[in-house]
N, C-alpha and C positions, 0 to 999 in steps of 0.2 A: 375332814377325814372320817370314814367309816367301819365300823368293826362289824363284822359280819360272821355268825359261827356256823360252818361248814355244816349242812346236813338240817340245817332249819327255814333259813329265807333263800330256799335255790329254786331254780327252776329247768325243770329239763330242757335241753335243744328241741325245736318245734315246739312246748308244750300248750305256747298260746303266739297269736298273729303279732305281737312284738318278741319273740322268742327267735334265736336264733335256726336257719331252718338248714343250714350248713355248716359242720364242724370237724372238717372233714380230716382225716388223717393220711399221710405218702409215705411209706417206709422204704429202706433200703437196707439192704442190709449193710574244754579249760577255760577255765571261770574267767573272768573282768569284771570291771567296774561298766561297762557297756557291750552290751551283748552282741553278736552279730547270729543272723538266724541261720539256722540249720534245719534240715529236712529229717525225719528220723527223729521219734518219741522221743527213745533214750532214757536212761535210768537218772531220775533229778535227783538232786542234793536235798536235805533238809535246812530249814533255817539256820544262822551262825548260834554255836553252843553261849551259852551266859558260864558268867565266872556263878559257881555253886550250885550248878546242879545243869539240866540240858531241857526241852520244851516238856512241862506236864502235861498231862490228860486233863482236857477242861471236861467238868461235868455235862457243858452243853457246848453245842459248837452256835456261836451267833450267827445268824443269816449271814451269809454272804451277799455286802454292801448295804446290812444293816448296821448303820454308824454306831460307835461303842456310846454309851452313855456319858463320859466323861470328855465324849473327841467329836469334832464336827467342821466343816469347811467354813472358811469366812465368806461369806459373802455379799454383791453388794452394798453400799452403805446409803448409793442414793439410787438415781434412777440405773439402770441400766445402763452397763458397761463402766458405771463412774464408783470412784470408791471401792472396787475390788484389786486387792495385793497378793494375789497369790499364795496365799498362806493356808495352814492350816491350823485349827486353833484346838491346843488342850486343854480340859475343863474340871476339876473339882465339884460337885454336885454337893451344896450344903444342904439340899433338900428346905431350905426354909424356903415360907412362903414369897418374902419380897425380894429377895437374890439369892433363887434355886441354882445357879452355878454361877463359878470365880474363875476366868481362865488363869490357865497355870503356865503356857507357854506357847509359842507358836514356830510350827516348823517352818521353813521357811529355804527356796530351792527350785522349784517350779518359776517358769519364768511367762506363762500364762494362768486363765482359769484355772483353777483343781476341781474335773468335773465328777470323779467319785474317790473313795475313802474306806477300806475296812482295815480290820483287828484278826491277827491272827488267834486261835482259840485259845492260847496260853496268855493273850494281853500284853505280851514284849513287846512287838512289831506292828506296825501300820504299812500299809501299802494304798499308794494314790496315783492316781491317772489325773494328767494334764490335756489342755490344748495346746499345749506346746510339745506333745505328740511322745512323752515320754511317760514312764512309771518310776516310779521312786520306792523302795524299800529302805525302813523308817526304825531304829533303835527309839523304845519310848522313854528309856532310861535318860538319852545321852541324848535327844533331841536330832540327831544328825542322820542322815544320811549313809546308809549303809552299801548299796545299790542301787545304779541307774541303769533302766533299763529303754534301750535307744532299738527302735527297727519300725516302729508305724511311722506312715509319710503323712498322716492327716492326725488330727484332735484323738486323743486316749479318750471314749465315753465311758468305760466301764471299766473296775478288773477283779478278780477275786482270789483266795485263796481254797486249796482242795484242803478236805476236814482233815488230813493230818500233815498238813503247812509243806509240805513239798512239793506241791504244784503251783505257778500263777497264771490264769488267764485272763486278757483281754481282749474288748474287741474296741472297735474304731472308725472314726467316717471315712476310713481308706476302703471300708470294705471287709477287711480283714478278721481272721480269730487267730492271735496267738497262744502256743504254748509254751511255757518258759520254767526254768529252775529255778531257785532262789540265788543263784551266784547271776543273774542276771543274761544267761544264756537262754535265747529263743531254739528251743529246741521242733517247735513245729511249724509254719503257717496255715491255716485253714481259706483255700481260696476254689480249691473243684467244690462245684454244689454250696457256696458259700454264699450271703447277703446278698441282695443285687443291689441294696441301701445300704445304708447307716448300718451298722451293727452298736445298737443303742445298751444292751445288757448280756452279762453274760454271767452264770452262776454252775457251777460243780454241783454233782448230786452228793448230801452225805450217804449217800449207801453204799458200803466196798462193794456189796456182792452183784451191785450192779453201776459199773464207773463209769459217767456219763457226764459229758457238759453239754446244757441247754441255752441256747440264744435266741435273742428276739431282735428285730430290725424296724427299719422303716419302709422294709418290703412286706410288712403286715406278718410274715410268716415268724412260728415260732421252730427251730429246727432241735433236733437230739442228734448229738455226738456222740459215737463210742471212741471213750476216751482211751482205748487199745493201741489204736490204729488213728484215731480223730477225721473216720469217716462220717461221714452220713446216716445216723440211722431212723430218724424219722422226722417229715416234716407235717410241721400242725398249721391249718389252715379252716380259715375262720371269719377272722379280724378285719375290719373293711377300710382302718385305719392305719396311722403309722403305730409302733409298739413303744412305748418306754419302757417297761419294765417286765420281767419276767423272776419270780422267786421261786424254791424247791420246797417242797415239806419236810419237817424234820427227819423223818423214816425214810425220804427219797421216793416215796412211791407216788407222789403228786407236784403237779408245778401249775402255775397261775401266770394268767399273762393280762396286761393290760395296756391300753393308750387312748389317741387319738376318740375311737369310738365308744368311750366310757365303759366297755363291755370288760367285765373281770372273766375268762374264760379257763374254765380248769381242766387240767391233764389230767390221764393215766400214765403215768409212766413207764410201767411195767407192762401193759398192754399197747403201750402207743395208741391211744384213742381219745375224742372228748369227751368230760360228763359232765359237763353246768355249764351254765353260762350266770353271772351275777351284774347286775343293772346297778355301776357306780355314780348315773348319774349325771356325768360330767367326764371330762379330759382323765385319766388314770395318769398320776405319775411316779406316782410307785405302790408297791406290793409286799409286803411279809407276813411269813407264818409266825403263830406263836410257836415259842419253843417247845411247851410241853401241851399244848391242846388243840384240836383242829380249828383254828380261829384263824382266818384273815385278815389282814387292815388293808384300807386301801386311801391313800393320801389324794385327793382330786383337785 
C-alpha cells in the first residue's frame, strides 16, 4: 500500500518517455422489500427514521466503499473459493497492540460472495453488494436486514451511497449502472453509452452543486454521469488496462482511477480533463482520499 500526497511526487502526462502520452477526455453533454426497476429519476426517499431522533449531519462523510473502521467483509479463510460464508463481519477496534479489533457480529443474508460494503454518513446503516447479484440494506443496531434490493442479472461489484443517504448506486458484471431509493426501488438503469465491460466501481460526487456519479470498467474507461437525467457527461480515457477502482475527493472536484496498468490517473472533474498520472507500481486495487487533506492511498 502507498500514500502519496497530491501535488509533490506527480508527474505530468507526457512529461518524460514512461509518462503517459494520452489522457484524453469525450464529453457529452411504492416501496418493497424487492425493487422492480423503473425508468425516470424520480424523487428517492431517505433512509428509515431511528426511534430518538432521524439521520444527523456527520462531520465528514467517508469515502464511498471506504469500509467503516469497526466493519469489513469476511473473507477467504483458505485458498480461494474455500472458507468464505458470506457474511459480513462487525468489529470493536481495542486499538491494543496484539488484538486491535474483536468482532462483535456478523450479518449474515447474502447467499454468495459480499463483493463490496459501505457506512452510511450517520453510521446506522451498511449497504453491500453480492454475487448473488443482490444489494442488501443493513440496520447496524438490529443486525438484520432492512432492504433487498433484486434487478442485476450478473454479480453486484460495487454500490454506494449519495452524501446525504438518499441515493444508492450500483454497478455490475451485467454491464449495468443502477439508480435506486432506499425503500429499495430501482428508479433508473444506466445502459445507452454504458460499460461495454464489467462495471467494477461506482462512487457519488460529495459536491451538491455539482451531482454527478463517476464509473470505472473493464473497458479501461472511466465515465461521469449527470446525476439529473444519469446521462453521459464525460468520458476519461487513458488506462491501457482493466479498471478496479475509481474514488472522488472530498470537495468533489477530483477523482482517481486505478487498475490493471498500475497507473493511478487523476481527474478534473469540474473541467472534465486529465492532470497526473501516479506510477503505483503494480496491479491498483483500490484508491481513497484522505478526508481532510489531498492525500491519496493506493492499496497494490
Amino acid at each position: 500500500m502507498e500514500v502519496v500526497p497530491l501535488g509533490s511526487q506527480t508527474r505530468e502526462r507526457g512529461s518524460s518517455p514512461g509518462a503517459w502520452r494520452s489522457g484524453e477526455t469525450q464529453r457529452n453533454g411504492g416501496p418493497s422489500q424487492e425493487g422492480s426497476c423503473q425508468q425516470g429519476v424520480g424523487q428517492p426517499w431517505g433512509l428509515p427514521q431511528k426511534a430518538g431522533g432521524g439521520l444527523q449531519q456527520a462531520s465528514h462523510l467517508r469515502e464511498a466503499g471506504e469500509e467503516a473502521p469497526w466493519m469489513r467483509r469476511k473473507r477467504p479463510a483458505g485458498p480461494a473459493g474455500a472458507g468464505t460464508d458470506k457474511t459480513i463481519i462487525m468489529w470493536k477496534l481495542t486499538r491494543d497492540e496484539t488484538n486491535y479489533g474483536i468482532p462483535q457480529r456478523a450479518l449474515r443474508g447474502h447467499s454468495h460472495f459480499v463483493s463490496d460494503v459501505v457506512i452510511s454518513s450517520d453510521g446506522q446503516f451498511a449497504l453491500s453488494g453480492s454475487w448473488d447479484g443482490t444489494l442488501r440494506l443493513w440496520d447496524l443496531t438490529t443486525g438484520t436486514t432492512t432492504r433487498r434490493f433484486v434487478g442485476h442479472t450478473k454479480d453486484v461489484l460495487s454500490v454506494a451511497f449519495s452524501s446525504d443517504n438518499r441515493q444508492i448506486v450500483s454497478g455490475s458484471r451485467d454491464k449495468t449502472i443502477k439508480l435506486w431509493n432506499t425503500l429499495g426501488v430501482c428508479k433508473y438503469t444506466v445502459q445507452d453509452e454504458s460499460h461495454s465491460e464489467w462495471v467494477s466501481c461506482v462512487r457519488f460526487s460529495p459536491n451538491s452543486s455539482n451531482p454527478i456519479i463517476v464509473s470505472c470498467g473493464w473497458d479501461k474507461l472511466v465515465k461521469v454521469w449527470n446525476l439529473a437525467n444519469c446521462k453521459l457527461k464525460t468520458n476519461h480515457i487513458g488506462h491501457t488496462g482493466y479498471l478496479n477502482t475509481v474514488t472522488v475527493s472530498p470537495d468533489g472536484s477530483l477523482c482517481a482511477s486505478g487498475g490493471k496498468d498500475g497507473q493511478a490517473m487523476l481527474w478534473d472533474l469540474n473541467e472534465g480533463k486529465h492532470l497526473y498520472t501516479l506510477d503505483g507500481g503494480d496491479i491498483i486495487n483500490a484508491l481513497c482520499f484522505s478526508p481532510n487533506r489531498y492525500w491519496l492511498c493506493a492499496a497494490t
